[in-house]
N, C-alpha and C positions, 0 to 999 in steps of 0.2 A: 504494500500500500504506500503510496506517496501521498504526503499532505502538504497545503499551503497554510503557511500562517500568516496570519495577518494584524496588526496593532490598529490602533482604531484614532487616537489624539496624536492627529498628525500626518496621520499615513490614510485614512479609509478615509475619516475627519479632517478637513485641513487646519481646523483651528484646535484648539486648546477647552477640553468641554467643562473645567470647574471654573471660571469666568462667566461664563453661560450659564451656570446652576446657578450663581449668585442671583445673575441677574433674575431669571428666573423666579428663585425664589422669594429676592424682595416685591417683583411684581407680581405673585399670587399672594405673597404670604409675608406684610411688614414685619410683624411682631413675631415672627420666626427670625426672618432676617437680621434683627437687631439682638436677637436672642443668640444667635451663629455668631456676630460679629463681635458680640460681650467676650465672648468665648476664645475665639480663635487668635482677634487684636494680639494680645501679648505675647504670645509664638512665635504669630508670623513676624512680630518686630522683633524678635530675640534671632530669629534665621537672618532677618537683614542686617541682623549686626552681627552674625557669622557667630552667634552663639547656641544656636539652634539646628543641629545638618537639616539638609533638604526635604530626604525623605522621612524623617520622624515627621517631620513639618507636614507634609502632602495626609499621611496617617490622622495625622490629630484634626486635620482641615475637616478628611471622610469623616470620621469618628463625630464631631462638630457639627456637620451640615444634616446629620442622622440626627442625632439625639437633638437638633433642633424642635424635629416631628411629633416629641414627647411620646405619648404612645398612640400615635395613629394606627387609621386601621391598615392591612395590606392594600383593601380596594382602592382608600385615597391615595398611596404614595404610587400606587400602580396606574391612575389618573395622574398624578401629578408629574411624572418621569413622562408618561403618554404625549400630553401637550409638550414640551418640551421636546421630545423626541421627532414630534410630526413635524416640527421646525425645522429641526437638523438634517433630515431625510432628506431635504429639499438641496443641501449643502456637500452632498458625499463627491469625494473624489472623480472626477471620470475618467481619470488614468486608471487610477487604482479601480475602479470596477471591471472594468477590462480588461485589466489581469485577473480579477477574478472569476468573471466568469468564464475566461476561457481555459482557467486551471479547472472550474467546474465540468465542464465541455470534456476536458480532457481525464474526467473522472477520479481527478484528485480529491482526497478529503478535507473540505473547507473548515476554518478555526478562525474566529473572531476570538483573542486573547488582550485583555485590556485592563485597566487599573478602572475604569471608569462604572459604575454602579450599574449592574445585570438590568434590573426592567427598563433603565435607559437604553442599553444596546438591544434588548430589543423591541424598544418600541423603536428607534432609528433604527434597522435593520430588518422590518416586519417583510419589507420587499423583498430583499436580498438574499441566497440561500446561504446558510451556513449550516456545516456538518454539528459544529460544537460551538458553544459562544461561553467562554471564560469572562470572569469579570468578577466586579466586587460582590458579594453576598451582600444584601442586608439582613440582617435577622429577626424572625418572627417567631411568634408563640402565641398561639391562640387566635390565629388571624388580625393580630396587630404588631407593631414595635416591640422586639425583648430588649429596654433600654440595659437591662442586665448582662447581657450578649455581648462579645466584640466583636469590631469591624475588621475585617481581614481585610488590609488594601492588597490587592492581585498587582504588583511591580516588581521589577528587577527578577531575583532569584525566584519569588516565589510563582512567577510565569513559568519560568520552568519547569519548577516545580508542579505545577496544575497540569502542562500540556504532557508532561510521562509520566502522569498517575492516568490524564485522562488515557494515552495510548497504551498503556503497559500491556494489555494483551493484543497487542496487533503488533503486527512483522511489516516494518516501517523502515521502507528504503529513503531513509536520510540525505544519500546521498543526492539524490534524484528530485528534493522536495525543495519547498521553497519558503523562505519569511519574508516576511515587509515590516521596516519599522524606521521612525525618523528620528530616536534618540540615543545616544549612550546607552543610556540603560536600558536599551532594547539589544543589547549585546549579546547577553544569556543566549537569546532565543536564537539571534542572527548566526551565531557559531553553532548550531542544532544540524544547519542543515547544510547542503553543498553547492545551494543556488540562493545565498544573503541579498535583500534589494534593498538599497535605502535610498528612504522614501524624503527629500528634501532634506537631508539630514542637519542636523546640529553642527556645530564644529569639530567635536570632539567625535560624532559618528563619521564625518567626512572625513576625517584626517582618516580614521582606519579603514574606511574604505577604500580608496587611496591607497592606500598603501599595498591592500591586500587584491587590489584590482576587482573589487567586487562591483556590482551592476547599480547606475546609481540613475532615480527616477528624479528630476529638477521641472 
């Protein structure tokens, strides 16, 4: 089996989708929004003054913009990711479609793997086929928010980690497969397979792309 994988903030997505959730969120929901923002302020200024690493910072942002919701139910946050999403649908790559659906065409197994919050990907994605879709959990019990629960952010290693739990029983020619991603940290996954494509990359993606003459989408 050969699979394609694909990242989504950046590479499927051409923009950056927690800037969007904000917005979002203040325009359905002020007093959530002010509620997120009480929250998160001191972090995010402790990371711009390089006292905070990055990805703790992106963690505690998800972790923040959830337990904003207090204990909603599943069906509102699954409305609320919906609108949100039927926006973005409108925004997706047309490169990056193109590769995928002609690795679909060509009977590869498609993977959306993404840091960004599951009913978000797929309500942006409801058109699009994908075999698998990785992304952040949110957690429920009882058909609402378990504010008790934590947030798994889906980045870096633990991408890796989800897409060889998701394959572990399948006989997956690596070699022959493909990823897409436009950041550093989508590195993990890019060394997975033996056809790496970055997707408008970062600097730090580009320099090793570059270097390793991998295939690069601009």
């Amino acid at each position: 089996m050969k699979v394609a994988i694909f990242d989504f903030d950046g590479t499927l997505f051409p923009e950056e989708t927690f800037p969007l959730m904000m917005k979002h969120l203040k325009k359905q929901h002020s007093g959530r929004y002010r509620r997120f923002l009480s929250k998160i302020l001191p972090v995010y200024v402790a990371y711009k003054c390089k006292l905070y690493p990055e990805q703790k910072m992106k963690e505690y942002s998800m972790r923040s913009y959830i337990s904003s919701f207090g204990q909603s139910s599943k069906n509102e946050i699954h409305h609320f990711f919906s609108l949100l999403g039927g926006e973005m649908s409108q925004k997706l790559s047309e490169t990056v479609l193109q590769r995928l659906e002609q690795h679909s065409k060509d009977g590869y197994y498609i993977m959306l793997v993404s840091g960004a919050f599951e009913p978000l990907l797929h309500s942006v994605t409801k058109e699009v086929h994908f075999d698998c879709i990785i992304g952040t959990s949110i957690p429920f019990r009882n058909m609402e928010i378990d504010k008790h629960a934590p947030v798994i952010h889906i980045h870096g290693q633990r991408k890796t980690e989800n897409i060889i739990a998701q394959l572990v029983n399948d006989d997956v020619d690596w070699e022959n497969s493909y990823a897409y991603g436009d950041s550093f940290s989508d590195l993990n996954v890019l060394e997975l397979v033996g056809n790496p494509v970055a997707v408008k990359p970062d600097s730090k993606l580009l320099e090793v792309a570059q270097n390793r003459k991998w295939e690069i989408l601009s």
